[in-house]
C-alpha positions as CSV (number, residue, x, y, z in Angstrom):
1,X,20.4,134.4,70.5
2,X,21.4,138.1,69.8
3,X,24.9,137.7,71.4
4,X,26.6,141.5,72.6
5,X,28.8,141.4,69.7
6,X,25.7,141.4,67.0
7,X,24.4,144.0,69.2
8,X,27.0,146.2,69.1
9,X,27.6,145.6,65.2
10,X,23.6,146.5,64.7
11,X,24.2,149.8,67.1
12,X,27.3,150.8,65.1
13,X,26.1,150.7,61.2
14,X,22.9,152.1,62.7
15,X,24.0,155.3,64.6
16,X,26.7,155.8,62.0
17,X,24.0,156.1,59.0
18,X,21.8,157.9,61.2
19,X,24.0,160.4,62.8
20,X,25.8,160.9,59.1
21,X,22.2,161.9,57.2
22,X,20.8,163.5,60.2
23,X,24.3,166.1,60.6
24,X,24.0,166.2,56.3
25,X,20.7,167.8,56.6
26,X,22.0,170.6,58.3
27,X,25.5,171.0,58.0
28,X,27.1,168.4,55.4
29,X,30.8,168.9,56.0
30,X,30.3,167.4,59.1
31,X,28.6,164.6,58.6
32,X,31.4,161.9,59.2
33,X,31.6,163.4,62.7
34,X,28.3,163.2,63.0
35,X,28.4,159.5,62.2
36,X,30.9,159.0,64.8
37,X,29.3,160.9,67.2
38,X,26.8,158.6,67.5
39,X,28.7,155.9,67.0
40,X,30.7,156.9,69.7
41,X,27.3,157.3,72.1
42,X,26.3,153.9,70.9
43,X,29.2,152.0,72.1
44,X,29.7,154.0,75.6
45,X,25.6,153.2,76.3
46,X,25.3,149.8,74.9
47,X,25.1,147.2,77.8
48,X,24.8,143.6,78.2
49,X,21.3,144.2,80.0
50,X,18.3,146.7,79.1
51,X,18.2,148.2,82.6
52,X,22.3,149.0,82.2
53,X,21.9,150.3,79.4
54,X,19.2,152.9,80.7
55,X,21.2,154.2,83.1
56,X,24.2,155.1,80.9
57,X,22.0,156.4,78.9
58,X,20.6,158.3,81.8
59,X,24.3,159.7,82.1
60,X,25.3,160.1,78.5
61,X,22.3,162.3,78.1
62,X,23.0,164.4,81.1
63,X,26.9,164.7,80.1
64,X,26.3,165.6,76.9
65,X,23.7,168.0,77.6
66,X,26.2,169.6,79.6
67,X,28.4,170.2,77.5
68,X,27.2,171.0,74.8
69,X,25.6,173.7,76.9
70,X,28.4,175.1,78.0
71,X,30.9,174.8,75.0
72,X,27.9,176.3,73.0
73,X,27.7,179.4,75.1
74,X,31.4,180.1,75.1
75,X,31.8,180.1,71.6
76,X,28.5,182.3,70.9
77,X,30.7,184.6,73.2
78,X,34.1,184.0,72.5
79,X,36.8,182.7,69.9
80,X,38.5,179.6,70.8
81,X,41.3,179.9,73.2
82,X,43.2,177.4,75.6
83,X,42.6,179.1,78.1
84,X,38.9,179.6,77.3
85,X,38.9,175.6,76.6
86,X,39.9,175.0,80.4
87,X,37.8,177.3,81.6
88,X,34.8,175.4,79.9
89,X,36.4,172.3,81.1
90,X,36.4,173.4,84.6
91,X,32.8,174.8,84.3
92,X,31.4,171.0,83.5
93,X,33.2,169.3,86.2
94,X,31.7,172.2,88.3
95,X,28.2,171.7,86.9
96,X,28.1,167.9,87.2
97,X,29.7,168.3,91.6
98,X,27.3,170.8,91.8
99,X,24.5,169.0,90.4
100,X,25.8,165.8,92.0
101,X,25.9,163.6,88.9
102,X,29.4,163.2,88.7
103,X,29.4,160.4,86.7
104,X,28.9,162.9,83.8
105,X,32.0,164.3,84.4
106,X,33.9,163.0,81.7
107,X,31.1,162.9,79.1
108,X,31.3,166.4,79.5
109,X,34.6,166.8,79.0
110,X,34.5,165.0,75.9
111,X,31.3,167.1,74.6
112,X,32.9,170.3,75.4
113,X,36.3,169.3,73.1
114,X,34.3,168.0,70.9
115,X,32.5,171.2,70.2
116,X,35.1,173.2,70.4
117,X,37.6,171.9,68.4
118,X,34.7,171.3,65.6
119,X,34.3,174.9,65.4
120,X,38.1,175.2,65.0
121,X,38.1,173.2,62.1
122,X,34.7,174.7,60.8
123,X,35.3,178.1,61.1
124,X,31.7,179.1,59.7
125,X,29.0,176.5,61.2
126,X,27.3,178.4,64.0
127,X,28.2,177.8,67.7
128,X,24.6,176.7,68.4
129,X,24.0,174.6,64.9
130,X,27.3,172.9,66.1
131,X,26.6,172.1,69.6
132,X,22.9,171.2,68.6
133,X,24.0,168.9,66.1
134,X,26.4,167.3,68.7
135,X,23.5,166.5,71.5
136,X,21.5,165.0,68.4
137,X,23.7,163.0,67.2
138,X,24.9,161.7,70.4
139,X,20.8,161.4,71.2
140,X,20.5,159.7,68.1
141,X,23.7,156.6,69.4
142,X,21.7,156.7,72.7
143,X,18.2,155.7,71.1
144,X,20.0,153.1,68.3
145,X,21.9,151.5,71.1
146,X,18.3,151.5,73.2
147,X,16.4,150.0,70.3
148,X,19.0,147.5,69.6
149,X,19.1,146.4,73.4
150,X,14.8,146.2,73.7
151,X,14.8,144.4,70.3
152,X,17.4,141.7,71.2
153,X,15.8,141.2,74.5
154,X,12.8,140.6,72.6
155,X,13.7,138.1,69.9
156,X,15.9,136.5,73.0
157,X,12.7,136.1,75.1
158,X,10.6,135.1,71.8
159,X,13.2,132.4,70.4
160,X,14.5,130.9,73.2
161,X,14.3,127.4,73.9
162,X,12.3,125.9,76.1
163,X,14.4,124.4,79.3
164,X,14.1,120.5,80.2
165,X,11.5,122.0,83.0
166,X,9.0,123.4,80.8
């Protein structure tokens, strides 16, 4: 039986080698965030049930999106700023009320820091390589922690033993 624990160990060492070659392709210095990146989506959408972790995905993907959206277009406009960082901030709780999926709220949040302060320490990666890399890495936890979930389910179903009734 593929307990939550093995689950989550599969999900981890396989969205941290995946996001870390995927972000190396295209922008190496930042590779070890984008092995935690996905990491990081991994654990938040990993659930105990397929059908649980669907709809966190479902919200993870939406959040993310999001943010990345909006933290992208700032900074293809504008330097980082604190007060620019609020705004953004404000903008994605805006988006998600408006768009009633407030449980994106703080996924947002998180993406839109994320990219920011990325592009603080990474002065010369683009605004739009940075917050694409960030959605794919985060896309990239989302469909490890998926796979992982399916394929336990599976070998669950396939090597379970029979009950007394069978």
């Amino acid at each position: 039986m593929f307990s939550v624990a093995i689950q989550s160990i599969i999900a981890v060492v396989g969205a941290y080698t995946c996001g870390f070659y995927f972000t190396g392709l295209f922008h190496e210095p930042t590779s070890f965030i984008g092995g935690l990146w996905a990491v990081i989506s991994a654990i938040i959408v990993l659930e105990a049930t397929a059908i649980n972790t669907l709809n966190t995905a479902r919200i993870r993907i939406v959040g993310t999106s999001t943010g990345a959206i909006i933290s992208g277009v700032y900074l293809l406009l504008f330097p980082f700023s604190l007060l620019g960082y609020g705004i953004c901030i404000a903008v994605g709780v805006l988006a998600c009320h408006l768009f009633r999926v407030k449980p994106a709220m703080k996924i947002t949040g998180i993406t839109i820091s994320v990219v920011l302060i990325v592009s603080t320490i990474e002065k010369e990666l683009h605004p739009a390589l940075n917050a694409g890399l960030r959605f794919m890495e985060s896309m990239i936890g989302i469909g490890i922690a998926i796979l992982v979930v399916y394929a336990a389910n599976y070998l669950n179903k396939t090597t379970s033993l029979p009950s007394e009734d069978e």
